[in-house]
ZAVOFI-880754 format. One record per residue (C-alpha): residue in one letter; chain; x, y, z. Coordinates in pm, 1 decimal, padded with zeros to 6 digits. Layout:
{"A", "A", {X, Y, Z}}
...
This chain:
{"X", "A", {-01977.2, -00211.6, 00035.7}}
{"X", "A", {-02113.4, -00344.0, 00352.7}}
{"X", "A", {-01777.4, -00519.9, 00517.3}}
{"X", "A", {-01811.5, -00653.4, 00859.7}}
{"X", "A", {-01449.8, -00613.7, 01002.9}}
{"X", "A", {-01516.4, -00876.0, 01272.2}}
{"X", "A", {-01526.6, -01153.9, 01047.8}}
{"X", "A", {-01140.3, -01020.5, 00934.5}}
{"X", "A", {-01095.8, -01129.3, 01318.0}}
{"X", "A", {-01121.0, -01461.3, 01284.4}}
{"X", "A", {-00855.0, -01560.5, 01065.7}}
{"X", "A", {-00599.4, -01254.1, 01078.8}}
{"X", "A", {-00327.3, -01309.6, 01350.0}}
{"X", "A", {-00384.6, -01027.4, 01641.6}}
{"X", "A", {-00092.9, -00857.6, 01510.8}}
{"X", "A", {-00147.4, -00783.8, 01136.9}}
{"X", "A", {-00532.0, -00722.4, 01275.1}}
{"X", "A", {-00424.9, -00451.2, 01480.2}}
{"X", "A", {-00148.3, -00338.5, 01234.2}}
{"X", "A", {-00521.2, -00307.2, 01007.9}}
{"X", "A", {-00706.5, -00138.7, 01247.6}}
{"X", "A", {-00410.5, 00154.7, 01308.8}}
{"X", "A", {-00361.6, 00195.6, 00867.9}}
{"X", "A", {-00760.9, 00228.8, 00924.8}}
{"X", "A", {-00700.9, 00552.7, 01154.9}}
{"X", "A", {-00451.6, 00674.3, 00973.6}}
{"X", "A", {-00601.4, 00609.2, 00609.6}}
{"X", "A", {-00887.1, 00749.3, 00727.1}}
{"X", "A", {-00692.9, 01088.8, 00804.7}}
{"X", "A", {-00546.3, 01089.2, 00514.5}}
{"X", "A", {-00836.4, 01084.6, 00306.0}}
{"X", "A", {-00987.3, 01386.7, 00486.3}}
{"X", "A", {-00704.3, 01582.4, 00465.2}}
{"X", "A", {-00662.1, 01497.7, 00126.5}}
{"X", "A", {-01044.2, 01476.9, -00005.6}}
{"X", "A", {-01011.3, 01140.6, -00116.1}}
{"X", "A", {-01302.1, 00906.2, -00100.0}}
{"X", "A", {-01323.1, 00794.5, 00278.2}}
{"X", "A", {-01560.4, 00490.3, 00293.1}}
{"X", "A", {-01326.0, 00326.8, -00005.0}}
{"X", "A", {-01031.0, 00383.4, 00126.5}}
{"X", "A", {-01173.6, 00209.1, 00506.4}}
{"X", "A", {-01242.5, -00087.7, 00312.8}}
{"X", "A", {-00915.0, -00086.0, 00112.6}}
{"X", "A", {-00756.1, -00081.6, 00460.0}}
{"X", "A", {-00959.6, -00300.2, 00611.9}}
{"X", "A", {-00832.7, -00579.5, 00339.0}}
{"X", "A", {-00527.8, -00452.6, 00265.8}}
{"X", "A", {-00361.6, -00748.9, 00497.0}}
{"X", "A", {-00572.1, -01050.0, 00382.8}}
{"X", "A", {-00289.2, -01279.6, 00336.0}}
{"X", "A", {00013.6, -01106.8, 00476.5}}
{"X", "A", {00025.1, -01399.1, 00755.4}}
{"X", "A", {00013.3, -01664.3, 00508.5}}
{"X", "A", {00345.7, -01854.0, 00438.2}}
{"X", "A", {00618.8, -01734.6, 00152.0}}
{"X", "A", {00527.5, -02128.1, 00021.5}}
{"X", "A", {00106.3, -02084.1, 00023.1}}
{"X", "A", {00143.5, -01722.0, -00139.8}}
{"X", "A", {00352.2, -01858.1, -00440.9}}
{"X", "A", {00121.5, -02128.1, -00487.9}}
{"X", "A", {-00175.9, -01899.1, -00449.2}}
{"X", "A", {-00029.4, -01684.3, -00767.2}}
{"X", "A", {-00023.8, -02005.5, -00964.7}}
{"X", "A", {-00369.6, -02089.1, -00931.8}}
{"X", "A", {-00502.6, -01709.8, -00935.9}}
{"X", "A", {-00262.3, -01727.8, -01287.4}}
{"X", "A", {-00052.6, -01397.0, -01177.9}}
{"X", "A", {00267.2, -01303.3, -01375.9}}
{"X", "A", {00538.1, -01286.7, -01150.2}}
{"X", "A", {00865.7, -01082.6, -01137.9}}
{"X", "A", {01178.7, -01232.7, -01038.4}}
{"X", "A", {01183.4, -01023.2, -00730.6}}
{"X", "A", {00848.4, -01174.5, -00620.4}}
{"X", "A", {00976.2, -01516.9, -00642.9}}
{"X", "A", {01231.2, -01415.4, -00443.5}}
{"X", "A", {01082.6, -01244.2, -00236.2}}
{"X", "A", {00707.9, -01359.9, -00170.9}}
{"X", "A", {00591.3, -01204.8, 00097.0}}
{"X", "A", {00582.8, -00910.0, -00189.4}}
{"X", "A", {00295.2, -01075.7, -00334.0}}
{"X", "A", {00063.7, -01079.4, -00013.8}}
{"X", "A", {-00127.8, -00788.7, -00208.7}}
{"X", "A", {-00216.9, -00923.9, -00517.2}}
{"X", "A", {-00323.3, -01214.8, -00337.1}}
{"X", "A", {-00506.0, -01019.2, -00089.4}}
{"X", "A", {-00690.6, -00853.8, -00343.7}}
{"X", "A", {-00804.8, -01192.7, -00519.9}}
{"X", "A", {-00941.9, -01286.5, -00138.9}}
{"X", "A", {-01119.0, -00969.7, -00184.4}}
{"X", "A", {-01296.7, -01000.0, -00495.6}}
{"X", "A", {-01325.7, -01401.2, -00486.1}}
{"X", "A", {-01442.7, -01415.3, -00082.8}}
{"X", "A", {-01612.3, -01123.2, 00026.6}}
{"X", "A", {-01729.0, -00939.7, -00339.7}}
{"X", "A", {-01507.8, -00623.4, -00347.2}}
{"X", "A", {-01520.0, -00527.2, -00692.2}}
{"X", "A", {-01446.8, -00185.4, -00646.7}}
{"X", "A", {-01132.6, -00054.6, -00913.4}}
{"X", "A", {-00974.8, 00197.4, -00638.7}}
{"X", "A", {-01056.9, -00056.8, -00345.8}}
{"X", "A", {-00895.2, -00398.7, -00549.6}}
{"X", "A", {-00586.9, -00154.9, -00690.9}}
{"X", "A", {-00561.3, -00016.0, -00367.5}}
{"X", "A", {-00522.6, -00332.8, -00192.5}}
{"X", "A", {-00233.8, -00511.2, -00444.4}}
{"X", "A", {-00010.2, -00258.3, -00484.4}}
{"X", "A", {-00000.6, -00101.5, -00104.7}}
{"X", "A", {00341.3, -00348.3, -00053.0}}
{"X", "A", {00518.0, -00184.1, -00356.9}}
{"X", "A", {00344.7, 00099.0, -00519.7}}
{"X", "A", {00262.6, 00065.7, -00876.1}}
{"X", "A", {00255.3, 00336.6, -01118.6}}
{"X", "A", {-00079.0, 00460.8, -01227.9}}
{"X", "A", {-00179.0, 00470.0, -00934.0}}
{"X", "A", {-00542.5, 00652.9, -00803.9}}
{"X", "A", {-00541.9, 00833.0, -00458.5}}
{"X", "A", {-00722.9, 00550.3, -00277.3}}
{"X", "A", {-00429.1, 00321.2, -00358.5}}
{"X", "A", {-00170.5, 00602.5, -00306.7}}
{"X", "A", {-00343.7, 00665.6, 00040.6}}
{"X", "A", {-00314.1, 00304.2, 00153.3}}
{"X", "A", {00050.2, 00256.5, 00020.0}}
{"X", "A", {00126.0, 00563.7, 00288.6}}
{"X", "A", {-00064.4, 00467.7, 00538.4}}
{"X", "A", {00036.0, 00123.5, 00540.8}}
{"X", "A", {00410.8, 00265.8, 00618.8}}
{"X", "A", {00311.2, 00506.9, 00869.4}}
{"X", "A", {00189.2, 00279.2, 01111.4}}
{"X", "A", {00383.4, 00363.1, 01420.6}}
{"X", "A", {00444.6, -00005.4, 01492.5}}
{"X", "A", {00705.0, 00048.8, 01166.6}}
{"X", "A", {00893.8, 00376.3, 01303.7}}
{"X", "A", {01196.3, 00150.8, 01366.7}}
{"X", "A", {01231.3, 00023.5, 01055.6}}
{"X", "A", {01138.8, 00349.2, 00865.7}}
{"X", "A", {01335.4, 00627.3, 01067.4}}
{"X", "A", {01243.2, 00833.9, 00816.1}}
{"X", "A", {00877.9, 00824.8, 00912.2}}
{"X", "A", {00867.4, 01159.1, 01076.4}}
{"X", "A", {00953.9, 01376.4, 00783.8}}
{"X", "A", {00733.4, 01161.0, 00557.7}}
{"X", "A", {00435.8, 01212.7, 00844.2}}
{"X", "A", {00479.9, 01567.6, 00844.7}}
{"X", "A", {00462.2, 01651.5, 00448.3}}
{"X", "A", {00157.6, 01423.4, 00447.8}}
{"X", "A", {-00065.3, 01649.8, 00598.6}}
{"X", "A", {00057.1, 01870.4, 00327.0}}
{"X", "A", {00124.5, 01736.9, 00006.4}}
{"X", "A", {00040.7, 01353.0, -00004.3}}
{"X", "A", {00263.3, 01265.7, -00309.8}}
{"X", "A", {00578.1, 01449.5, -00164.3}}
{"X", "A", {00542.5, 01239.6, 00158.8}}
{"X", "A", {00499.6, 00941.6, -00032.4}}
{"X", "A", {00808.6, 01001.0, -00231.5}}
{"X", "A", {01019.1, 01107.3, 00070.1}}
{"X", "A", {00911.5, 00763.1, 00231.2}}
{"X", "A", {01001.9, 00607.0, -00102.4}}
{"X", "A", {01328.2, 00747.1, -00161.0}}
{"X", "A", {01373.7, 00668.8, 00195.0}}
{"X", "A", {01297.4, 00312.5, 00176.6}}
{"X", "A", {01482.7, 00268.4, -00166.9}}
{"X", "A", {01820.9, 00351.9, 00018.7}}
{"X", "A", {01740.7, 00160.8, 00299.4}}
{"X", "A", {01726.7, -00173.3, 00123.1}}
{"X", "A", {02007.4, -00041.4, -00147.7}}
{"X", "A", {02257.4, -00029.6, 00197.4}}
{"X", "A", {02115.0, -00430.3, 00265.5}}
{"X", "A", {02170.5, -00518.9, -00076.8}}
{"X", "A", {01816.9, -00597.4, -00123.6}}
{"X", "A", {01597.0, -00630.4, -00418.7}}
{"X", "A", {01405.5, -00297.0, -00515.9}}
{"X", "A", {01035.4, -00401.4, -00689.2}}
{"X", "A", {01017.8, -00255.6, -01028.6}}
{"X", "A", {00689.1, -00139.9, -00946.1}}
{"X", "A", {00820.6, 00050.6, -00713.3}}
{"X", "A", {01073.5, 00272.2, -00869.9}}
{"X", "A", {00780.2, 00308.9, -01126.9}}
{"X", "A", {00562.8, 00437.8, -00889.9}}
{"X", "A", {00822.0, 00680.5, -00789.2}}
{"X", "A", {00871.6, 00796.9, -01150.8}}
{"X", "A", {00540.4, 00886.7, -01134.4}}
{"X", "A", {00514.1, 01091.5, -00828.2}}
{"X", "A", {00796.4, 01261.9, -00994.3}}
{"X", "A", {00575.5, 01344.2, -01290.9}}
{"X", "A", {00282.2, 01435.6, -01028.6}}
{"X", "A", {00501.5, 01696.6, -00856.3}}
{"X", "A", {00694.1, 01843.5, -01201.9}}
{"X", "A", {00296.2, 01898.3, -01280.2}}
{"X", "A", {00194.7, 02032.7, -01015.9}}
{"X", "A", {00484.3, 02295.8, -01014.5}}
{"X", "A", {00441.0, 02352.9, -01355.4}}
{"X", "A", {00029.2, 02432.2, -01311.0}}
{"X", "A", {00132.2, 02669.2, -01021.9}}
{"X", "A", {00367.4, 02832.5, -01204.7}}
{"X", "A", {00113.4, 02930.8, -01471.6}}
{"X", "A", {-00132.5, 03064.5, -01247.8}}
């Protein structure tokens, strides 16, 4: 996959660019620490953002024409969709193909359950981004357990997150408390396997 991340400069605002470059770093981390594939998840992160500046209007009208299903919450909500949509820039503009790269890339907003470890990488370090720390002031405990267990950190960031928007009143994406069923299931196995050894 030979991306070159200065073309991503001349269309992403300076903000969400940056915002990519810093989930770069820390994606990057991640994937050491956690012996996930490094040069997918770079280009996952690279992309991730593709159409996170474009407006709530464009992105709903991009789902119609790409033909994606929609959940309530998404037309609601659209700036939940900037990942799916991102991912069709992807494969449609610049040839990503990739399955961890293009899952990695839709579901980083909202999680998704079957997810691989690029995807669940990107999710994290998509949140982690210091720029967020206000809005997640949970992101210290999260950072910490993910240099130790990446789906524990993930679900503390979830759970986190989940009562965050449950005191606003907000939606919650179905996707998401799917993926958090599943890092359930992830750690109940892991415990399990332990406990047999």
């Amino acid at each position: 996959m030979n991306i070159n991340p200065t073309e991503l400069s001349h269309f992403l605002p300076k903000g969400v660019l940056l915002h990519t470059k810093r989930v770069e770093i820390i994606a990057t981390e991640l994937a050491e620490t956690h012996g996930v594939d490094i040069e997918k998840v770079q280009v996952a992160a690279l992309f991730h953002d593709l159409a996170r500046a474009k407006h709530p209007d464009k992105l709903l009208k991009l789902a119609k024409q790409f033909g994606l299903t929609l959940e309530s919450v998404e037309e609601n909500v659209p700036i939940l969709i900037h990942g799916p949509i991102g991912a069709e820039f992807a494969k449609r503009n610049y040839g990503v193909l990739d399955h961890d790269v293009i899952q990695a890339i839709q579901a980083h907003t909202t999680g998704s359950g079957n997810l691989g470890k690029v995807a669940r990488i990107i999710f994290l370090a998509d949140k982690l981004d210091p720029s967020k720390d206000k809005r997640y002031p949970f992101n210290p405990i999260v950072r910490d357990l993910a240099s130790q267990h990446l789906e524990r950190a993930i679900l503390a960031f979830i759970d986190g997150d989940i009562s965050r928007h449950l005191v606003a009143g907000r939606f919650i994406h179905p996707n998401t408390i799917e993926f958090r069923n599943d890092l359930i299931n992830d750690i109940s196995c892991d415990k399990r396997l332990m406990n047999k050894e």
